[in-house]
FIVEXBA-755701 format. One record per atom (N, C-alpha, C, O): residue in three letters; x, y, z. Coordinates in pm, whole numbers, padded with zeros to 5 digits, always signed. Example, Ala and Ser with C-alpha at 12.3 -4.5 7.8 and 13.67 -1.06 7.14 Angstrom:
<lumses>
ala+01319-00569+00780 ala+01230-00450+00780 ala+01320-00330+00780 ala+01424-00332+00846 ser+01285-00225+00708 ser+01367-00106+00714 ser+01290+00003+00787 ser+01341+00114+00804 
</lumses>
This chain:
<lumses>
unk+10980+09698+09884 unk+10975+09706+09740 unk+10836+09753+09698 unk+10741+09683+09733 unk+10814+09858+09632 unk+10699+09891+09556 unk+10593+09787+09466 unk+10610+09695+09386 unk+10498+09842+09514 unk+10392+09754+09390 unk+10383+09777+09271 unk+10345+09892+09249 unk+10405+09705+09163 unk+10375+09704+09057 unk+10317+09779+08961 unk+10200+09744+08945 unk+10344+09853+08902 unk+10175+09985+08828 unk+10072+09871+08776 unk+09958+09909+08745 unk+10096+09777+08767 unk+10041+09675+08691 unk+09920+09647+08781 unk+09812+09611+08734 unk+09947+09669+08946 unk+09903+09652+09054 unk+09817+09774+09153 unk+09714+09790+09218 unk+09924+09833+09118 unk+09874+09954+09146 unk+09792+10072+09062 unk+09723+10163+09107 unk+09827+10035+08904 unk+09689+10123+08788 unk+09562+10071+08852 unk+09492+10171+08866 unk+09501+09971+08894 unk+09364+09941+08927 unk+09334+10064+09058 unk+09218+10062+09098 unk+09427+10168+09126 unk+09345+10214+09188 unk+09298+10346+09128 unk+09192+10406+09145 unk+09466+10392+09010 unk+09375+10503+08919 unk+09248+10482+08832 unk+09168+10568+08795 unk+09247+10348+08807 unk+09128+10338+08733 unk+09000+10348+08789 unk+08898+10389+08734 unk+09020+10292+08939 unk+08899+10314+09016 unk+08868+10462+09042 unk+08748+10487+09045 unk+08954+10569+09061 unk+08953+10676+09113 unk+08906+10745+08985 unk+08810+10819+09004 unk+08955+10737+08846 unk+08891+10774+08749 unk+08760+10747+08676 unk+08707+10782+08571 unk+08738+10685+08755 unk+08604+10611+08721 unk+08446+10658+08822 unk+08328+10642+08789 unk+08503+10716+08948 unk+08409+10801+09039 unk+08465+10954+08993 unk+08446+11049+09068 unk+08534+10972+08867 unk+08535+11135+08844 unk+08674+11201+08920 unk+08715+11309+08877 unk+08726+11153+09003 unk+08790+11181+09097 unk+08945+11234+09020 unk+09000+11195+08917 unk+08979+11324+09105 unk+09150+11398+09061 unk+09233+11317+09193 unk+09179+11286+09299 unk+09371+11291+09160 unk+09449+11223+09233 unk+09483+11376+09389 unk+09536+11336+09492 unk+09454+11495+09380 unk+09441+11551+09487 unk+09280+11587+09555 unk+09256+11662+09650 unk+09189+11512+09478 unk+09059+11532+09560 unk+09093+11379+09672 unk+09098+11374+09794 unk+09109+11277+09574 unk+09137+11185+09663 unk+09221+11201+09757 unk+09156+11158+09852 unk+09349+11242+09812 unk+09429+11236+09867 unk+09390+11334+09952 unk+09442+11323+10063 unk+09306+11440+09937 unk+09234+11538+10061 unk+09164+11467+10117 unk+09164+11475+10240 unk+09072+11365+10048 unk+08989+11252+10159 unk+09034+11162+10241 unk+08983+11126+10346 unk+09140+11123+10188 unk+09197+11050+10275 unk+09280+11095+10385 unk+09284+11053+10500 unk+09339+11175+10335 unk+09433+11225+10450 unk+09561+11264+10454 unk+09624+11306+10551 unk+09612+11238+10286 unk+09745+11239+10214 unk+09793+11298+10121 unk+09702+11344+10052 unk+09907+11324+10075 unk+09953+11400+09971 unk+09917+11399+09840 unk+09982+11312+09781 unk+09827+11470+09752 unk+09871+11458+09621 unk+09952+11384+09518 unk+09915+11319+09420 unk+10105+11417+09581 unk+10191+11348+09553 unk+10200+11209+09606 unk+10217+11129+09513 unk+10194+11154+09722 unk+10206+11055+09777 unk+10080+10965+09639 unk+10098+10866+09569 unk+09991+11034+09650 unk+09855+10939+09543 unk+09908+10942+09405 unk+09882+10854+09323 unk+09962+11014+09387 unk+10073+10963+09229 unk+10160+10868+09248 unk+10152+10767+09178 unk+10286+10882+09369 unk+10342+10734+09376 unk+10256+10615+09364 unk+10276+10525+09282 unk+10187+10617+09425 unk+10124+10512+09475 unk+10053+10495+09332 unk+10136+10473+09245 unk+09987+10497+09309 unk+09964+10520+09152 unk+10068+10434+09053 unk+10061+10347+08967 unk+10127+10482+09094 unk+10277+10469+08943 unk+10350+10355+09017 unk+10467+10331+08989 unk+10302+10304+09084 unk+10403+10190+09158 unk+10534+10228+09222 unk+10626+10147+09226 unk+10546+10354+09273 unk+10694+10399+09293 unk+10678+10413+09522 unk+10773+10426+09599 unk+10524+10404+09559 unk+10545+10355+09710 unk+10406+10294+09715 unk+10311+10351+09662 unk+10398+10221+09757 unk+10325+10096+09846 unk+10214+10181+09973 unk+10275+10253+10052 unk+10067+10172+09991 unk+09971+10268+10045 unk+09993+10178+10134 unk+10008+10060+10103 unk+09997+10228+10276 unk+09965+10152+10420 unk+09857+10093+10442 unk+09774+10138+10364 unk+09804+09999+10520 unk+09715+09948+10516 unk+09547+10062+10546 unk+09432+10061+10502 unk+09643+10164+10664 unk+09517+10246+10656 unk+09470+10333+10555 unk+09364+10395+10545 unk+09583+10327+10471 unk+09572+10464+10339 unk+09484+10380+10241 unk+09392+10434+10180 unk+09523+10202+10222 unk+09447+10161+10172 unk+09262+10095+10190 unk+09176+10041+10120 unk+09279+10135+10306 unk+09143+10137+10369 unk+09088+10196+10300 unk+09031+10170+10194 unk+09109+10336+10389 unk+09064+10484+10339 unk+09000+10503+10161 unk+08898+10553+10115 unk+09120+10432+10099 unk+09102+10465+09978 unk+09020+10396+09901 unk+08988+10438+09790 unk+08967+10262+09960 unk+08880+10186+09938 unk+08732+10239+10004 unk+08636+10165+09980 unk+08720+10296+10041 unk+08620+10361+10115 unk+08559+10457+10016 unk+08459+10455+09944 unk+08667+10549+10040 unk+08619+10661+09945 unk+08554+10605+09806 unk+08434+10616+09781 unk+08633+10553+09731 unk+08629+10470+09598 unk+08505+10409+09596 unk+08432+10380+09501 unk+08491+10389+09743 unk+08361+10244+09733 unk+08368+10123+09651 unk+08276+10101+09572 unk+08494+10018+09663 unk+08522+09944+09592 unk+08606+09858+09715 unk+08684+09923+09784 unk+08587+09677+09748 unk+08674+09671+09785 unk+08795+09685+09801 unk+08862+09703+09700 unk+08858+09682+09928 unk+09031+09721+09907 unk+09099+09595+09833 unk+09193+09611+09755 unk+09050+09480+09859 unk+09127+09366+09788 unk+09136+09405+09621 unk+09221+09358+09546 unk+09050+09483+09589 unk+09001+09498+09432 unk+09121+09596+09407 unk+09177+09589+09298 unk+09151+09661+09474 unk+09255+09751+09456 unk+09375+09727+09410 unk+09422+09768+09304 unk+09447+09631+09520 unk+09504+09553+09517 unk+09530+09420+09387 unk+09636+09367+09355 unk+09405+09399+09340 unk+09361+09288+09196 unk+09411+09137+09305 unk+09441+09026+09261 unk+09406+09174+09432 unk+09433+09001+09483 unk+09375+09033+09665 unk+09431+09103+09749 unk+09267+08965+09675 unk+09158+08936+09786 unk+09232+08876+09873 unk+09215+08913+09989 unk+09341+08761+09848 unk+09367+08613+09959 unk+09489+08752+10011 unk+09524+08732+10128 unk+09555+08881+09951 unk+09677+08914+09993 unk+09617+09026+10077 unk+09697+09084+10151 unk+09485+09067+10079 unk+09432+09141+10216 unk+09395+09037+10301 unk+09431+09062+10416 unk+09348+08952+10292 unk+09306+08872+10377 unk+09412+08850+10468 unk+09408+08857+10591 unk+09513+08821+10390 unk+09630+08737+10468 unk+09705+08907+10580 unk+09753+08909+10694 unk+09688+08998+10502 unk+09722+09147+10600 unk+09627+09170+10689 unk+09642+09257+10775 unk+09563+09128+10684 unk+09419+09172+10811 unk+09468+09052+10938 unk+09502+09091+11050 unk+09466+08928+10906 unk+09505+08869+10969 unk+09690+08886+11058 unk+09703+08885+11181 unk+09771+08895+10992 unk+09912+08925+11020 unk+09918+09038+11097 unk+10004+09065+11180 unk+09773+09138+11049 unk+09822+09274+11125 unk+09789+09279+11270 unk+09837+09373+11334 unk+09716+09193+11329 unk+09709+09211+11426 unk+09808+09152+11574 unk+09808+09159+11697 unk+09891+09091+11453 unk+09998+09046+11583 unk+10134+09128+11564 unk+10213+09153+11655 unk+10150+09176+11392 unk+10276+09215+11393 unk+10287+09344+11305 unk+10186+09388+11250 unk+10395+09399+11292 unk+10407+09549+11245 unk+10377+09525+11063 unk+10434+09456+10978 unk+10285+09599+11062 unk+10201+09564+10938 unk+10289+09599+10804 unk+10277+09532+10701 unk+10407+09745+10818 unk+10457+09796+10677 unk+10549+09673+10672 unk+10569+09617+10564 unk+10600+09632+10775 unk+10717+09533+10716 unk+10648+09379+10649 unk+10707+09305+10570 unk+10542+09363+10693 unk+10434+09251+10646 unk+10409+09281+10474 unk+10437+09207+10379 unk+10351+09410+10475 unk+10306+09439+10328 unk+10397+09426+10203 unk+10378+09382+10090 unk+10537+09498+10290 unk+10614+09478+10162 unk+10663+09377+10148 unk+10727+09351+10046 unk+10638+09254+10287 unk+10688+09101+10229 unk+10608+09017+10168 unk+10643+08925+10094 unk+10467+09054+10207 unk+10366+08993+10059 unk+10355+09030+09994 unk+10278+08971+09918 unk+10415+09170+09939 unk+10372+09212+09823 unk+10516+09167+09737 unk+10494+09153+09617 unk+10620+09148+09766 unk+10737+09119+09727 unk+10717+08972+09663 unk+10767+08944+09554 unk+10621+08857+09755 unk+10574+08775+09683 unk+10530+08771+09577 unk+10570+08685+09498 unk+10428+08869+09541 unk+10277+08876+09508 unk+10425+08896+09357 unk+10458+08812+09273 unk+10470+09013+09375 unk+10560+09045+09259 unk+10603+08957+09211 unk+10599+08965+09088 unk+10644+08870+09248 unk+10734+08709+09227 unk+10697+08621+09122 unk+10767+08568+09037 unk+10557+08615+09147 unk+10463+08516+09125 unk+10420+08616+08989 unk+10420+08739+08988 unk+10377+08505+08854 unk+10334+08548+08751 unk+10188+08576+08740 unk+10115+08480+08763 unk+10135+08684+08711 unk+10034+08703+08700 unk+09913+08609+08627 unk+09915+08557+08515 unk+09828+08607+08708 unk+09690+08481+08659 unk+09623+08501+08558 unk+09582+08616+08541 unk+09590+08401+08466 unk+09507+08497+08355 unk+09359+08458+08393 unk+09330+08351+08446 unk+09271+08552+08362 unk+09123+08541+08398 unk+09089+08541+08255 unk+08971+08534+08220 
</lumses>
């Protein structure tokens, strides 16, 4: 299940915020144009390495990306024993679940 735009706008905002076009980014990283609009719009979910990458570039943590730290944490950890896409979309399926926190 896809992330949220709710979840996923924090990475256009980051990317708009270093100046950046959704195909400069996606040449740095390694990915489609298009693929950085889904992902964007909440319509596919970035792999853990896409979300690396994209945290890199950005220069912003990846948890920040994300708007939740404990749900990389908990993928860094999981990934090393088990197949990470089927991991992501089951915490993130949580993460969806669960009502958003107010700060």
């Amino acid at each position: 299940m896809p992330m949220t735009n709710q979840r996923t706008g924090k990475i256009r905002l980051e990317r708009r915020k270093v100046g950046m076009t959704q195909s400069e980014l996606a040449k740095r990283i390694g990915v489609s144009a298009n693929y950085v609009c889904l992902i964007e719009r909440g319509k596919k979910n970035p792999s853990f390495k896409t979300l690396t990458k994209m945290s890199r570039v950005l220069k912003v943590p990846a948890g920040q990306l994300l708007e939740n730290e404990q749900l990389l944490q908990d993928i860094k950890k999981l990934n090393k024993k088990h197949n990470l896409e089927r991991i992501i979309e089951g915490l993130l399926k949580i993460v969806k679940e669960q009502p958003p926190q107010v700060q």
